[in-house]
ROSE-4610 file (N, C-alpha, C; in Angstrom, 1 decimal, always signed):
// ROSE-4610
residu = [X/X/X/X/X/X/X/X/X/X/X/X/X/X/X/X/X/X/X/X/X/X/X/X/X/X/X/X/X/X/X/X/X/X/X/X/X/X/X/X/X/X/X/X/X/X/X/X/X/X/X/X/X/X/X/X/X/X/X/X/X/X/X/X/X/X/X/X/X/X/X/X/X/X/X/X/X/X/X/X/X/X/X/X/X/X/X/X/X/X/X/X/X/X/X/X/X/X/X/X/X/X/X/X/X/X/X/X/X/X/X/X/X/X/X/X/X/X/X/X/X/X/X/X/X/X/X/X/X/X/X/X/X/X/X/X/X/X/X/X/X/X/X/X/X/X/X/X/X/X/X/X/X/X/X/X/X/X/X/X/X/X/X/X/X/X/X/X/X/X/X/X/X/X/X/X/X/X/X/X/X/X/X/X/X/X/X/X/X/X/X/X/X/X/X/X/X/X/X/X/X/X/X/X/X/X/X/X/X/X/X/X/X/X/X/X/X/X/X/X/X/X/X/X/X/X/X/X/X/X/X/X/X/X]
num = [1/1/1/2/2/2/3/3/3/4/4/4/5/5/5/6/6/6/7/7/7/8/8/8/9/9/9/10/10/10/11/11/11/12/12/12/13/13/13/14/14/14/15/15/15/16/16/16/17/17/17/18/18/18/19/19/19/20/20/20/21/21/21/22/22/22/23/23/23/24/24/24/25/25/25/26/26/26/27/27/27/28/28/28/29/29/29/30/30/30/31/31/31/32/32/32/33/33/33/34/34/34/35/35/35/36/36/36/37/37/37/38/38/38/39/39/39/40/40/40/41/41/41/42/42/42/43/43/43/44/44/44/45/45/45/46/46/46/47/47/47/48/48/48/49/49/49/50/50/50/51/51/51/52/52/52/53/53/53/54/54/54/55/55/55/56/56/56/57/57/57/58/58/58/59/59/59/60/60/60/61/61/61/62/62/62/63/63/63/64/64/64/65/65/65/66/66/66/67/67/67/68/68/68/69/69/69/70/70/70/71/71/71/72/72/72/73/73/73/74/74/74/75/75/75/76/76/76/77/77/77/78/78/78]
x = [+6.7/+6.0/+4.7/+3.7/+2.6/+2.3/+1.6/+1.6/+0.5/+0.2/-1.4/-1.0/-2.1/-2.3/-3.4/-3.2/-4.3/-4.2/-5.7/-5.8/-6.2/-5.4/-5.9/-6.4/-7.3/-7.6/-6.0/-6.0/-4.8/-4.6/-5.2/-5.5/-5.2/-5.1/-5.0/-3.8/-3.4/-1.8/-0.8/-1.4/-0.2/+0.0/-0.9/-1.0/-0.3/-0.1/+0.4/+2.0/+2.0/+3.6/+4.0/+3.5/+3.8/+4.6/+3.2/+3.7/+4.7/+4.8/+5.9/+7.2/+7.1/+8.7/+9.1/+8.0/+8.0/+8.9/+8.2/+9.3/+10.3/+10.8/+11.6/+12.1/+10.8/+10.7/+9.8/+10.1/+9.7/+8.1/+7.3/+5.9/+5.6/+6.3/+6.3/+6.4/+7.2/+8.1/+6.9/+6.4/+5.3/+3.8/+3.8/+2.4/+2.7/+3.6/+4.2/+3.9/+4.7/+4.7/+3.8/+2.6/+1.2/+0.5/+0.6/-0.6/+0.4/+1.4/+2.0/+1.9/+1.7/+1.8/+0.1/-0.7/-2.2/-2.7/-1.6/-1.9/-1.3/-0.1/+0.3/-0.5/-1.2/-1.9/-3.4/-3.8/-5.2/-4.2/-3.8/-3.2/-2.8/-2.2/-1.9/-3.2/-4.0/-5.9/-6.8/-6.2/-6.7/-6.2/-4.8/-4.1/-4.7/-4.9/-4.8/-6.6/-7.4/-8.4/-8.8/-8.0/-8.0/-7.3/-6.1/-5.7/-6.2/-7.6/-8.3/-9.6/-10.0/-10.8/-10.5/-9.4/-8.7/-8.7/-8.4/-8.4/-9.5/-10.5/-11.7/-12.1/-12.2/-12.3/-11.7/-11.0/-9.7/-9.2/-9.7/-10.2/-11.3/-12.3/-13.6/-13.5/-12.9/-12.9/-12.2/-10.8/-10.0/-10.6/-11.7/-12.0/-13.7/-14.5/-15.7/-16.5/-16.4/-16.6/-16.4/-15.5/-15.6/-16.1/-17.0/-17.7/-18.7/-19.2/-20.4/-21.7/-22.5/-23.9/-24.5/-24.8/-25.3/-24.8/-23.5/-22.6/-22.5/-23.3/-22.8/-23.5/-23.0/-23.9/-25.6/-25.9/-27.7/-28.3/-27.3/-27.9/-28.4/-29.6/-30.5/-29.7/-29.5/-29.0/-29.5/-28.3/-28.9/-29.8]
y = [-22.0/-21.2/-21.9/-21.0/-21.8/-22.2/-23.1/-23.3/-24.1/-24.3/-24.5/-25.7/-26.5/-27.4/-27.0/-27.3/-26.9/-28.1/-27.7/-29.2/-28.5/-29.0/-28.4/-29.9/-29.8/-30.6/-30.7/-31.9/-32.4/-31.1/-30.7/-30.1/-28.5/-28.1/-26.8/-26.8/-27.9/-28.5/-28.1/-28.8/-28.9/-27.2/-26.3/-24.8/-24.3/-24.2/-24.0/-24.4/-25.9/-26.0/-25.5/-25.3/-24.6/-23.0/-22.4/-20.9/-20.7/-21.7/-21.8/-21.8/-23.1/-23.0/-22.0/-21.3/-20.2/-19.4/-19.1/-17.7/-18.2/-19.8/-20.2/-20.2/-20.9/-20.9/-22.2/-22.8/-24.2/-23.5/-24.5/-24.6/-24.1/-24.4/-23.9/-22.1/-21.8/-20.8/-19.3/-19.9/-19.4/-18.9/-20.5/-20.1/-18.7/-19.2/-18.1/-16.8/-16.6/-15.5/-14.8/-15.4/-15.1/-14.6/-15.4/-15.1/-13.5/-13.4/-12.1/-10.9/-11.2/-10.6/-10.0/-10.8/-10.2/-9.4/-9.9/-8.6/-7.3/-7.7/-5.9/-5.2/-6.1/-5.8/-4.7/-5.3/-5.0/-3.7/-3.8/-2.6/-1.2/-1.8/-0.5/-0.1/-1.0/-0.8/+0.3/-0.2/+0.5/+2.3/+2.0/+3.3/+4.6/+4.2/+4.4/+5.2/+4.4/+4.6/+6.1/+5.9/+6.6/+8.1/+8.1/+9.0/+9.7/+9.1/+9.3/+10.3/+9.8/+10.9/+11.7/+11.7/+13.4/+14.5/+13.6/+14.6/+15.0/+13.9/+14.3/+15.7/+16.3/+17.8/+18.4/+18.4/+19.0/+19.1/+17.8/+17.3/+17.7/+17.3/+18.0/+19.5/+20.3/+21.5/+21.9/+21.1/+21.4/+20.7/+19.6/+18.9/+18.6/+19.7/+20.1/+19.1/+19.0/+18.3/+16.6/+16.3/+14.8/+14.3/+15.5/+14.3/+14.3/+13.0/+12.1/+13.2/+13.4/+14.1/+13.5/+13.0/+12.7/+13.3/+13.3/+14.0/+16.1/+16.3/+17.9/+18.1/+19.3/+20.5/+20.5/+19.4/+19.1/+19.6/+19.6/+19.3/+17.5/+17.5/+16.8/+15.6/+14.4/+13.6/+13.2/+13.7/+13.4/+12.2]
z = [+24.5/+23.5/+23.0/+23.3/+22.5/+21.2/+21.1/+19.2/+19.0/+17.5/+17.0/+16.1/+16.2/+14.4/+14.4/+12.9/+12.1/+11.0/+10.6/+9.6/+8.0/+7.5/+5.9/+5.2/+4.0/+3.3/+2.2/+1.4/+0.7/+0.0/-0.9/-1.7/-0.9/+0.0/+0.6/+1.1/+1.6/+1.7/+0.9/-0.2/-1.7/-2.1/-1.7/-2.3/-1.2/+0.2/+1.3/+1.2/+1.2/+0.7/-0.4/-1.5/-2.6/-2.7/-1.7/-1.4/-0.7/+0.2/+1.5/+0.7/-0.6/-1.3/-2.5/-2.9/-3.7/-2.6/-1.4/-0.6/-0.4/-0.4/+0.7/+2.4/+2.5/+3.8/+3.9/+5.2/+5.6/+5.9/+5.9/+6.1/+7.5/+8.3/+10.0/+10.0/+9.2/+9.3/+8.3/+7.3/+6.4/+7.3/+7.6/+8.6/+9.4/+10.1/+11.4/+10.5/+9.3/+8.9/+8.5/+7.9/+7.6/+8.1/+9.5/+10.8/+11.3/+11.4/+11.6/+10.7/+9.2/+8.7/+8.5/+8.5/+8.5/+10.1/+11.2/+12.4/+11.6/+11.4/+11.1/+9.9/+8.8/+8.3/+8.7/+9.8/+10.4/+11.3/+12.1/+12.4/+11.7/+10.3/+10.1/+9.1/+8.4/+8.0/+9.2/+10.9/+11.4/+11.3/+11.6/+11.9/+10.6/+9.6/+8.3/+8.0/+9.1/+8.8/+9.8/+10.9/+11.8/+11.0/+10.3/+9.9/+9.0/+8.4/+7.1/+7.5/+8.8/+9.0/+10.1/+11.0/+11.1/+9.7/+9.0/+7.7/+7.1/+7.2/+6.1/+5.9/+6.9/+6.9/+5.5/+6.1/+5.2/+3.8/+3.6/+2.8/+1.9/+2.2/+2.0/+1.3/+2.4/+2.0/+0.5/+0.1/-0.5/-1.7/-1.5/-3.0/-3.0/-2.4/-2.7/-3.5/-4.8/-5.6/-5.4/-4.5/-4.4/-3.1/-2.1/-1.3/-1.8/-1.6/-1.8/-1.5/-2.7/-2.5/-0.5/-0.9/+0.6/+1.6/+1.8/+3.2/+2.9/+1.7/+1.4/+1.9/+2.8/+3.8/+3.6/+3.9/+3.7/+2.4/+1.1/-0.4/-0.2/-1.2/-1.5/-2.7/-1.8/-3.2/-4.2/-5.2/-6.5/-7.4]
């Protein structure tokens, strides 16, 4: 299985093990979880963004009033 070091300064250490024993979980185990948990992060930011403007329409239509002057049917921003 592949695996990484990384080098933290003392001081970025002490906050890393810190958070690691706050969850309970070993410093190996944290990392791991971090670096996994910021993919599923970006994934579902993507999915999310993707879902947001299928809708914009839809949107738009039903709340007139809250798109942005600029994007209304070529009115002049305010």
């Amino acid at each position: 299985m592949p695996s990484l070091n990384v080098s933290f300064t003392e001081e970025e250490l002490d906050g890393v093990r810190a958070a690691a024993a706050a969850e309970g979980k070993s410093l190996k185990q944290y990392l791991h979880d971090l670096g996994v948990r910021e993919m599923q992060r970006g994934q579902f930011v993507a999915g999310a963004s993707v879902w947001a403007e299928r809708l914009r329409g839809e949107f738009d239509d039903a709340f007139p009033d809250e798109v942005p002057p600029s994007e209304r049917g070529g009115a002049a921003a305010a």
